[in-house]
N, C-alpha and C positions, 0 to 999 in steps of 0.2 A: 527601731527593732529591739524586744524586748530579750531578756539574759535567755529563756527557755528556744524562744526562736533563734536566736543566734547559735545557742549549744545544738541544734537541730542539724543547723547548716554544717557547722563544726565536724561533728560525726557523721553526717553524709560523705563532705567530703575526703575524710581521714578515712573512711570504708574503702572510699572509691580511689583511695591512691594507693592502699594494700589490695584490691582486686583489680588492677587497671589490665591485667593479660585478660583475667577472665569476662569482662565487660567490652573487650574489643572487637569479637564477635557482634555484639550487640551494636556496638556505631558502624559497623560496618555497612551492616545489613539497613541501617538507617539511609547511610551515608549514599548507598548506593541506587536504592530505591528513590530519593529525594532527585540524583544526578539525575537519574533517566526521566520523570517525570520534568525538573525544572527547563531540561533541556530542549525538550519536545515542544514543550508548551511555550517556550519562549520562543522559538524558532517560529512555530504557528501565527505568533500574533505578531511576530514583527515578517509574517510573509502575509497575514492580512493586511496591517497599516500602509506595508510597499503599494499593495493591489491599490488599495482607496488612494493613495497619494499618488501614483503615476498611473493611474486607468484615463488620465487624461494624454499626457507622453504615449501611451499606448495607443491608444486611436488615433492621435495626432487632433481630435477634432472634441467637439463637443457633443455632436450627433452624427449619423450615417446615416442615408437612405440607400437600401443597395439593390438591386436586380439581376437575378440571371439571363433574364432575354430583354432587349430593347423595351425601355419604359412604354407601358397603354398610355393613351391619351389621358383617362384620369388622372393615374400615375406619374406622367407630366406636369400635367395641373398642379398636385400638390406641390410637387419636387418645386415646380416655377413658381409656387407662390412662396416658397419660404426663401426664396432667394439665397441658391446655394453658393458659398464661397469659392470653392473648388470640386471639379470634378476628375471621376478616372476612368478608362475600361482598362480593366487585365485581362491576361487568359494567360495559358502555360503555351510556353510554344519552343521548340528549336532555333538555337542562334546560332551562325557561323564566324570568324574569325578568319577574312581573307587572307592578312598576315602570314598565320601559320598551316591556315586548314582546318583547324580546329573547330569543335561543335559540341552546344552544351544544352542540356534540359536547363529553361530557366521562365520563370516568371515575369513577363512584360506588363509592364506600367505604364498606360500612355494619363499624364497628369495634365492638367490646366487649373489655374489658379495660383494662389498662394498658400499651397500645401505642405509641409506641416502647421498648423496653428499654433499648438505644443511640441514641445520635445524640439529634436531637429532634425534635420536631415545632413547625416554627417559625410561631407566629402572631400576630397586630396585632388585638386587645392578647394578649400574654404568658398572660392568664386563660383565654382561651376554649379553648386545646389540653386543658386540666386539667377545663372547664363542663362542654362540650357535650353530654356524656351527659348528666348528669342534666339539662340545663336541655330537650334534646331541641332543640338545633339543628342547624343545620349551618355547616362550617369552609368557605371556597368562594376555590378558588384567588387569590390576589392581584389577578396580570395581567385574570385574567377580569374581577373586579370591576372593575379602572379598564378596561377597554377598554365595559362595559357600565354605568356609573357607578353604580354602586351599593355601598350602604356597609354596616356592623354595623347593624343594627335594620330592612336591609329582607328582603324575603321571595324563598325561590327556589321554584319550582316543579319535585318530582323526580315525571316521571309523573303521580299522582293525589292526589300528596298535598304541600301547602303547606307550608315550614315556616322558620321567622326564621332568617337569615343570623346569627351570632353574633361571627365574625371571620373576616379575612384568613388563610385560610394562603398560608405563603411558601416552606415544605420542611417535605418528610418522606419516611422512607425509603420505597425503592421506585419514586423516581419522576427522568424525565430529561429533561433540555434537553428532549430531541426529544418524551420521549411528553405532558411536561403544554402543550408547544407543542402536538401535535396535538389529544389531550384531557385537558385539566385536572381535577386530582382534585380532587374532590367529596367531604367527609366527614361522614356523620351515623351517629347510633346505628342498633346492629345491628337495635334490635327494631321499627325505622320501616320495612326494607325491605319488608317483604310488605307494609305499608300503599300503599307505591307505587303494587304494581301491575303492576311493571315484569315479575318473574320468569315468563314465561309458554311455553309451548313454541316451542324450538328459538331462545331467548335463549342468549347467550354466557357465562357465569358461573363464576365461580371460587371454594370455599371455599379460605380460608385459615387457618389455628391455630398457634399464636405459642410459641415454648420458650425461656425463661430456663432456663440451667444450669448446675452448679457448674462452676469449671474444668478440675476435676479428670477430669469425664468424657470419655470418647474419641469424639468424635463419631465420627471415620473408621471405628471400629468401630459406633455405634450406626449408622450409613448402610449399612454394609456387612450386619448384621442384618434390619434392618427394611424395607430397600429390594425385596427379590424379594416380602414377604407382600404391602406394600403396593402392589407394579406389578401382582399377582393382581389387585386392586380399585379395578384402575384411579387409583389416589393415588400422591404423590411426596414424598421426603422430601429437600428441599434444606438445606446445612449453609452455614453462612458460611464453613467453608475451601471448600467445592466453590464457593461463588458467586466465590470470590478467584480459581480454578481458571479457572475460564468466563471472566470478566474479562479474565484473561490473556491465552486464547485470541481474546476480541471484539477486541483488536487486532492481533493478529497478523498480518495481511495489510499491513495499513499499514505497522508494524514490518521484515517482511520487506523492503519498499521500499525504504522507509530504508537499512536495511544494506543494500541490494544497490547504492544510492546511493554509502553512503559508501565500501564496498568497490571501486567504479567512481573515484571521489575518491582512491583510497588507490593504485590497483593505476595509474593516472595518476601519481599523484603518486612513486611508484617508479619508473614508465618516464624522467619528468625527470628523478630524481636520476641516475641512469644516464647519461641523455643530458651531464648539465651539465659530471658530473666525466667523461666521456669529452671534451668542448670542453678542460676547467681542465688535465687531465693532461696533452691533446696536446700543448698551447700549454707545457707547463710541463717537455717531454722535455728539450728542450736545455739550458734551467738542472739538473734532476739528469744528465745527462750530464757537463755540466761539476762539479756536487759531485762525480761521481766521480771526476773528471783530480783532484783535490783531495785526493782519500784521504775522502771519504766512505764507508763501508759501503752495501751494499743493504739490510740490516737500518734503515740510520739513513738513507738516503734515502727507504723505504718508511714509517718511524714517525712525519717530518715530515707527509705526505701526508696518512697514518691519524689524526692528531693533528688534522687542521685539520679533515679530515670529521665524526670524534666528535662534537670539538665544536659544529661548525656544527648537527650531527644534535641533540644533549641541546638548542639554544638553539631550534631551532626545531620539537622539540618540547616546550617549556615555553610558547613562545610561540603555538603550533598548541592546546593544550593549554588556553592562559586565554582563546582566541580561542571556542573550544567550548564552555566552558564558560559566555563570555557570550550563544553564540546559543542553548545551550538552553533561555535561560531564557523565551524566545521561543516555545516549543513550546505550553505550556499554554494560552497565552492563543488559540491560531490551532485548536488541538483541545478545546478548554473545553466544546465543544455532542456533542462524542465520549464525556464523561466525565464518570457522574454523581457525581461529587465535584469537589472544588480539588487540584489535584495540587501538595503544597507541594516547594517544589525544594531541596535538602540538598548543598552544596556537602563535599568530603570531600577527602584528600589524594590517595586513588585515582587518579581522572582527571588530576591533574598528573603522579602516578606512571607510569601508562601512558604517556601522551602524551612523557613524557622516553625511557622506557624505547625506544616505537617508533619515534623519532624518533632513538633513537643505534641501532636494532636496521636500521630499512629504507635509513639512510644506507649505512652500513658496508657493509649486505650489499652492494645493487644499487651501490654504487661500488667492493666489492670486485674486478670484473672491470678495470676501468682502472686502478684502484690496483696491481696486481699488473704492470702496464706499467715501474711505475717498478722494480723488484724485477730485472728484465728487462733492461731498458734499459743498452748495452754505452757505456763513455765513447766510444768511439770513432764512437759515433753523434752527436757533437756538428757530427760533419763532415756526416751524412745523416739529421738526423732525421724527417723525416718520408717519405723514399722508401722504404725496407726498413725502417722499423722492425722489430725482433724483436718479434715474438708469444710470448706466457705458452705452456708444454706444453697439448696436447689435453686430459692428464688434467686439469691444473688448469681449464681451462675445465667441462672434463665435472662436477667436483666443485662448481664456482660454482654453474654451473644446476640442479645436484640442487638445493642449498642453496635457491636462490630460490622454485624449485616446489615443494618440502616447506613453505617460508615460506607462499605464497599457498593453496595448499591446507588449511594450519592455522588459517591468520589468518581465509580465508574460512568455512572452519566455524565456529569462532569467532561472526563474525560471523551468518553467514545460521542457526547449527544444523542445519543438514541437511547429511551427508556427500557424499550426492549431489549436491546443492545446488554443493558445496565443488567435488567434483571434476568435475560437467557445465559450471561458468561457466570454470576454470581450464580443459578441455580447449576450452571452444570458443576460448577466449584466444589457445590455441598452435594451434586448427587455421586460423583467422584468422590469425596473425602466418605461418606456412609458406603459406599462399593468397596473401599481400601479395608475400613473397618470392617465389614462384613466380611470381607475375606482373611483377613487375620485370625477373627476367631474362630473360621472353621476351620482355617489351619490350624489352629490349635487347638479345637477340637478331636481333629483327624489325628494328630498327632496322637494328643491321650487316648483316642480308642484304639487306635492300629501303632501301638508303638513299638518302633525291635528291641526285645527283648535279648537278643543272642548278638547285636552288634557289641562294639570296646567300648568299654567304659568309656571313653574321652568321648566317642560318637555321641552316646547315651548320655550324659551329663548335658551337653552340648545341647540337644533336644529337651530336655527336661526344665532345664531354663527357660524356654520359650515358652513354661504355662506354670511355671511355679509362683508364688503369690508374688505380689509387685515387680511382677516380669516386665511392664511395660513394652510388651512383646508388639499391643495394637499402636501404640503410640509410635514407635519407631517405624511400622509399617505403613501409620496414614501419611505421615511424614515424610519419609521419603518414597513412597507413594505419588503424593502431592507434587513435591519438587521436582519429581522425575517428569510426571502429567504436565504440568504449566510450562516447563521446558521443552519436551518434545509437541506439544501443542504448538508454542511459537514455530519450532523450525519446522512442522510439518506445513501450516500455514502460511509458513514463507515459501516453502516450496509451490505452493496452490497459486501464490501474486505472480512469481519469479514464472511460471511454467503458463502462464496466461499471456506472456509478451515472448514465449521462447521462438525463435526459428530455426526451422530446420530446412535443410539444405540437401538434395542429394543430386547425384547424376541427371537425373530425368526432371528436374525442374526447370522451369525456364527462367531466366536471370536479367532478359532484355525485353522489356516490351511498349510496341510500336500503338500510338494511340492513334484516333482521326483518319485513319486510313478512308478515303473515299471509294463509294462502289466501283468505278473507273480505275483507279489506281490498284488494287489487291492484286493483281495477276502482277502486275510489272513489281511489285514491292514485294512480293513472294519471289520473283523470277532476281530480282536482285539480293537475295536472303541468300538465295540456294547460288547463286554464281558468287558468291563470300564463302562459299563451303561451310554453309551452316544448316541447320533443318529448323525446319518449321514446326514446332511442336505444338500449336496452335491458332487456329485462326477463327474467330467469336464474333457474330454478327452482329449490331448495337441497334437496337431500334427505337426513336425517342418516343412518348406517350404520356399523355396526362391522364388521370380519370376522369371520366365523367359522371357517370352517375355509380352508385355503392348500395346494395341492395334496395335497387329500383328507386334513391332517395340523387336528385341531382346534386353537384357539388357544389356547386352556386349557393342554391339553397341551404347547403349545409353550412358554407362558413357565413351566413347571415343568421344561423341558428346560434341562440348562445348556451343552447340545454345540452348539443350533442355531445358526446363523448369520446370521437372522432378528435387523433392527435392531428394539430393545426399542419402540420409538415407534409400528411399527405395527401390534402387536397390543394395544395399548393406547389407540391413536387412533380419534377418535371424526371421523369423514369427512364431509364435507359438499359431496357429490356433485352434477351435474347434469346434466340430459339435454339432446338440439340434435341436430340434425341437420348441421353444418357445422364447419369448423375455425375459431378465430379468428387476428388478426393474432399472434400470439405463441404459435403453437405449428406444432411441422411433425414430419408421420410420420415417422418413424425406422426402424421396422421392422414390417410387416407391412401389411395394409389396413382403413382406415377405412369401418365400417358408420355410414349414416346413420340406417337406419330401418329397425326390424322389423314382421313381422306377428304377429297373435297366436299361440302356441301355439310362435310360432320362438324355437331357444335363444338365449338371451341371449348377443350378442359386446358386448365392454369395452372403452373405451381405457383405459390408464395410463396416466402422466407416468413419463419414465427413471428420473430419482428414485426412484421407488416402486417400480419393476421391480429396481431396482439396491439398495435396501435387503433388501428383499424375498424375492429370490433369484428371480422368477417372469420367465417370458417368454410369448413365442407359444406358445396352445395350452396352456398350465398353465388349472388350473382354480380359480376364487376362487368361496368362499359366504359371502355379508354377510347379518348380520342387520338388518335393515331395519325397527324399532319395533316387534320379535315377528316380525318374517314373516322367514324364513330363502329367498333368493333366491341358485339356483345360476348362475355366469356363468364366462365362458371367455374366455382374455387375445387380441382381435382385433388389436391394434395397440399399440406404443409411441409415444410422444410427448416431442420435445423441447419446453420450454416455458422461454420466458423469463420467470423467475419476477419481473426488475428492470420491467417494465413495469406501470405504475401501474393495473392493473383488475384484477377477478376473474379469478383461474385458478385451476385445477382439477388435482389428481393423477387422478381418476379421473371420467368422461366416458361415460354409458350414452347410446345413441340412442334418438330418438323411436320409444313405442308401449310401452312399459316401465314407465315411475315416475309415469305421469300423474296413476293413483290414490292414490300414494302421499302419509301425509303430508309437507308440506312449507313452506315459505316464501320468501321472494322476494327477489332483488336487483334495484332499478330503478336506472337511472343516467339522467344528463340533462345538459343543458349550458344552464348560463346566461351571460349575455355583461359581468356586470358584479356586483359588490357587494349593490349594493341590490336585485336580483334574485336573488341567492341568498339574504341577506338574510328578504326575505317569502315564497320558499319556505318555507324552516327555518318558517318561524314560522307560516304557515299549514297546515304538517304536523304539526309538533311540537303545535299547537292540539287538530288534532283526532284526530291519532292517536299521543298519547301513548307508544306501545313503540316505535316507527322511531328508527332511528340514525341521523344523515345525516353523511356524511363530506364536505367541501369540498375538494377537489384542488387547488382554487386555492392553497389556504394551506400544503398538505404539498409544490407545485412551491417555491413561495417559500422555505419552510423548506430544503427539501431542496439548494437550489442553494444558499442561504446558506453552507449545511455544506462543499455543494462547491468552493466558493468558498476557503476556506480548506484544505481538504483541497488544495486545486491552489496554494495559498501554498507549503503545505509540501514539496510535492513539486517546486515549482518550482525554492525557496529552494535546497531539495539538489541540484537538476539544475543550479543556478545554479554550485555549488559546484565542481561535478566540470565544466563547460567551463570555467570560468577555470583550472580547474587544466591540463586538456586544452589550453587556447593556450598557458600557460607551457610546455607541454610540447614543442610544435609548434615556437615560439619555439627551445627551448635546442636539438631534433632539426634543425632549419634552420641556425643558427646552426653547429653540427658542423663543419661545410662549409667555412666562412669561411677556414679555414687553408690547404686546397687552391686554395680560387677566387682567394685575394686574390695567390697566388703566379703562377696563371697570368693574373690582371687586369695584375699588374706584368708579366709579360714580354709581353702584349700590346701595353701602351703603351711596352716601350722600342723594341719593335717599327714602331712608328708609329701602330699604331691611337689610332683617335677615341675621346672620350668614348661619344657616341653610340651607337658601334657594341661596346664594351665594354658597358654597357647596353643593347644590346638581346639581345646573346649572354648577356648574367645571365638578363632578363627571359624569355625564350624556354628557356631550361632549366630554371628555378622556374616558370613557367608550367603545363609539361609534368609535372614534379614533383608537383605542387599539385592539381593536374587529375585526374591517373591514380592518385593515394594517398586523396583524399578522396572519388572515385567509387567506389573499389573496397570501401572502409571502408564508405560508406551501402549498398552494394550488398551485402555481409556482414550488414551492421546489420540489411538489411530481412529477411534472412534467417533471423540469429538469434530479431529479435522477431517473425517467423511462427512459428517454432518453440517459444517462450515462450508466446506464445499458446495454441497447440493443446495442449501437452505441461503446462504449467503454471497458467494462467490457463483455461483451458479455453473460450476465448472467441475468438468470430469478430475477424479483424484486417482493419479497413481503415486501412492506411497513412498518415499523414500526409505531405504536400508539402512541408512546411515544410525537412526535410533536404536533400531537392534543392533547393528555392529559395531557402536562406539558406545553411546548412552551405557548401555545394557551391560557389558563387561565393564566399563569406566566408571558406574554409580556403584556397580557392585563392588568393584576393589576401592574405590573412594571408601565406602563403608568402611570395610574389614581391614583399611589401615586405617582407620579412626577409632573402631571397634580397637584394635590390636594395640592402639598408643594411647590407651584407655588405663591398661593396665601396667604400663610400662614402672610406675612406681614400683608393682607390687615385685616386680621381677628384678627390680635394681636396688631393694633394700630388701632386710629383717622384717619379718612380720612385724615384731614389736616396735620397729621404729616408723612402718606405717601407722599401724595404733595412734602412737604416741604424735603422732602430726596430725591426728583427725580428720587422716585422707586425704 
């Protein structure tokens, strides 16, 4: 290192240890923007690496072939030719507990084989996962047991048939926080199921058959083979890389959040840095004016500058960097009920790599516009630096801003993956900061043509500022404009995710409800509802039905078509239809008109749910033929239907009116409402007594569960929104601050003037007032507009607004100002004019 470059380093850092308050803004803003990004992004990828590395522990298997109804003979065929390991059927069913009485929604598993392949199946004692078949028990979830006290050697009751509880299971693949919360799996030998009972029409059920295989073989090709014979016959052939796939995608939405969080943290946290070193350069014109009376180069007065930035940038993001890297280790534990594994966390040199990288990349850039002041900067300005300062060339400016917006346009792809993504949040960025701008100068416009002339001097001084030469009146407005926007943007958009999962709850909803009701059965399962002293608040008749043919085109023929456009799901799906004469609370027309009721002999009109329309390809007036258990029934699309599928009852894709399906077979949803524990309690248990096939679902425990989740789901989203306002008032902080150099020169020739303290503060106060007021109004006023627009275009979900920006935001950015505004000039009021002078402000 030569004498000219070391004296470089020298004075950089001798600058930056007599301005180290005023540049702490500046790593702040680094610091923190680095946090939220390294954090997110590390959590990401060590929750993708978990997904690849246990998508095998999650299946338990290597591949699935699985079925909702009893394998076809083809379907057979295959399944027997690949010679499956293990096999299983489930279904949801009601268990009893002789013992105590007790009865519980739970998922049975009848297994054969040696199932788990991977992972394990973990049980209390260790012996019983390896007995149970042959001893012909059953494995009965942990929780269940202790919630119902019962241990190894007592008895459970599955339907009709009794049989010894053998041990606790505690895990085994297949199963999640959330579903053995709802229903807990239940596992006994396969060849006890039909002893049950349970399997009976229009029961929910699932064959499964289990493939261990070398690893040499290529699933993605044997999937891509045997997937079109198998969707013929209605069967599915899942792989452990596809389940790693779907995984992926399960979080996705939350994900997207996040980064759009931390990109809101980051794209902040660049506006500060901008803002900071536009303060550090102003204040810092007259000392490189004077290097240059000295014989400094613009070269060597420009590489001190450059010099302090870099560095400031590489420190604070190392330090932004190990800040992230300690909150994500925070992530798992607050989404742990999101993920059915442990997501182990893998620290690596990567995330410090980045985090230094963008932390010398977003300094340099966005302080590259002031930096290039001092390049500029004539000695002879030592006599006027701050009234005509010289401006950088148009081009050079022109070339900065390309730079910046190719930055944020990449960095945001980057983060969100979506191009448009990249380039719709970047253009609303700039058509917001040109809206803020535009409305500053017609404020002060409006101002100079309609100004009071007969208000107080202090009023009037106050106003007269906000258009006097280097008022910097629009700067302080896009500014905290901006900051205000990007903030309330996040938290209106966190309201949009958070109100997408909300429930609600009132008197008249039903909270219990009875699945598989047989036609035979409804009167006597009604007639025991109402002798429990409860009401019936609904009773939903279920009718099963496949399609068959979809405007005049059969279905057969469609899944051997590989041109159609037809989603694979619904000519495969097995529909579980019901008739009514009325709409309920979670659905509303969308396009055409709602038939309540036919007469005999009248063609049959349909609802569909959009969904189904929209997969489909079908609308008003297409024609659908479902086969309906042999009977082939022709119908015609009357109406589409939006339906809020988040709302906790039965809903319905497809909706035929009363005088139709009366005769049809079928079975029954009841729902009911009890008001407390021990009444749901001896419902379960005097149904589950006597009508062994009913499923009863408890709402009460899937609201509890379900807010628990939300609960933490709104941790994290808080946690990151928390991120991006602190970053946002640093920001607002160093953009107010800006200012200080003009005000505090016009506060000093105030008071040599004779004015008062008083009236010096109230002329601050009344212009950051104004400031304050019309920058963070305009920004929520944007904000609410953008996250209408996020809503409809993205989230695809109705927006009602939250208050909380107007009533917190909105007085909180304003007084943030106008005490930063007011501690602006706190010099001028706590010394001599002369002794401000003489300190050069």
């Amino acid at each position: 290192m030569n004498r000219n470059t070391t004296w470089l380093f020298k004075m950089a850092w001798r600058d930056a240890k007599a301005s180290r308050v005023r540049l702490l803004l500046f790593m702040a803003s680094i610091i923190l923007g680095i946090a939220a990004v390294v954090s997110i992004q590390l959590f990401s990828a060590n929750l993708k690496d978990n997904i690849k590395l246990q998508s095998k522990a999650l299946m338990g298997a290597d591949f699935i072939i699985d079925t909702r109804q009893a394998p076809t003979a083809r379907a057979q065929a295959i399944i027997d030719s690949l010679v499956p390991d293990a096999s299983e059927v489930n279904f949801v069913s009601m268990v009893a507990f002789p013992k105590n009485g007790g009865t519980k929604l739970v998922k049975v598993r009848g297994l054969e084989g040696d199932f788990p392949f991977y992972g394990k199946m973990d049980t209390q004692p260790s012996s019983a996962a390896s007995t149970y078949q042959g001893l012909n028990g059953a494995l009965v979830d942990a929780t269940l047991m202790l919630q119902f006290n019962v241990k190894p050697g007592d008895s459970i009751k599955v339907g009709e048939l009794t049989i010894p509880i053998l041990g606790a299971l505690k895990a085994i693949p297949g199963s999640t926080a959330i579903s053995t919360s709802v229903a807990p799996p239940i596992v006994i030998p396969l060849q006890l199921i039909e002893e049950t009972g349970l399997l009976q029409f229009g029961s929910r059920k699932e064959y499964q058959y289990f493939y261990k295989t070398e690893e040499s073989l290529d699933l993605e090709l044997l999937e891509k083979q045997l997937q079109p014979e198998l969707e013929l016959e209605n069967a599915d052939l899942d792989t452990h890389t596809s389940t790693s796939r779907r995984l992926g995608r399960r979080y996705d939405n939350v994900a997207k959040f996040l980064n759009l969080a931390a990109f809101i943290a980051l794209l902040l946290g660049c506006i500060g840095i901008a803002s900071s070193v536009h303060i550090y350069i102003k204040e810092k014109l007259s000392a490189i004016a004077v290097l240059k009376c000295l014989g400094a180069s613009r070269l060597q007065s420009f590489l001190i500058f450059l010099i302090q930035i870099a560095g400031i940038g590489i420190v604070g993001g190392l330090i932004g960097a190990l800040i992230g890297i300690g909150v994500q280790e925070l992530f798992p534990y607050f989404l742990k009920d999101f993920l059915p594994f442990s997501v182990e966390i893998s620290i690596s040199a990567q995330p410090i790599i980045i985090g230094v990288f963008l932390g010398l990349f977003m300094s340099v850039l966005f302080a590259l516009l002031p930096l290039l002041r001092t390049w500029y900067v004539s000695p002879l300005e030592v006599l006027r630096v701050d009234e005509q300062a010289t401006q950088e060339p148009l081009k050079v400016r022109i070339v900065v801003f390309s730079a910046i917006l190719a930055f944020l346009v990449l960095f945001s792809f980057w983060l969100l993956n979506d191009i448009l993504y990249a380039f719709g949040f970047v253009l609303a960025t700039l058509i917001t900061f040109a809206v803020l701008a535009g409305i500053a100068l017609l404020s002060i416009n409006g101002i100079r043509k309609f100004f009071p002339k007969n208000w107080s001097f202090t009023t009037r001084q106050s106003l007269l500022n906000l258009f006097r030469p280097n008022n910097q009146t629009v700067v302080l407005v896009v500014a905290i404009g901006l900051g205000t926007f990007l903030i309330s943007t996040l938290y209106f958009t966190k309201g949009i995710l958070l109100a997408k999962t909300e429930i609600e709850q009132s008197s008249d909803n039903a909270n219990i409800i009875i699945l598989d009701v047989q036609s035979e059965q409804r009167e006597a399962v009604e007639e025991q509802i109402r002798s429990n002293g409860l009401p019936i608040v609904s009773n939903i008749p279920l009718v099963t039905m496949r399609m068959h043919k979809i405007k005049g085109n059969l279905v057969n023929e469609l899944r051997q078509d590989s041109t159609n456009q037809i989603r694979r799901w619904i000519l495969n799906h097995e529909f579980r239809t019901t008739y009514r004469d009325s709409l309920i609370n979670s659905e509303e027309i969308e396009e055409g008109t709602w038939t309540a009721q036919l007469k005999p002999n009248e063609p049959i009109v349909i609802s569909i749910s959009d969904n189904l329309a929209k997969d489909a390809q079908i609308g008003i007036g297409d024609e659908l033929v479902f086969n309906v258990q042999g009977v082939l029934m022709e119908t015609t699309v009357g109406s589409i239907r939006t339906v809020d599928w988040s709302q906790l009852q039965p809903n319905f894709t497809i909706v035929f009116p009363k005088g139709v399906l009366e005769q049809a077979p079928q079975f029954n949803v009841i729902s009911t409402r009890v008001k407390d524990e021990a009444s749901s309690a001896a419902l379960q248990r005097d149904l589950v007594s006597k009508f062994p096939n009913v499923s009863i679902i408890d709402l009460r425990q899937v609201y509890t569960i379900v807010e628990d989740i939300l609960d933490k789901v709104s941790w994290v989203i808080n946690f990151m929104a928390f991120f991006s306002i602190i970053t946002g008032i640093i920001v607002l902080i160093g953009s107010v601050r800006t200012s200080k150099y003009q005000r505090i020169k016009e506060s000093v020739l105030l008071r040599t003037l004779g004015a008062k303290n008083t009236q010096i503060l109230q002329i601050s106060a009344f212009e950051y007032l104004f400031l304050g007021l019309l920058g963070s109004l305009v920004g929520i006023l944007l904000a609410l507009l953008g996250s209408l627009s996020l809503a409809l275009l993205v989230f695809k979900e109705p927006f009602v607004p939250s208050g909380i920006p107007f009533l917190v935001f909105l007085p909180g950015i304003t007084v943030l100002v106008l005490a930063i505004g007011l501690s602006n000039i706190r010099t001028v009021l706590n010394s001599s004019p002369l002794e401000v002078l003489r300190r050069g402000v």
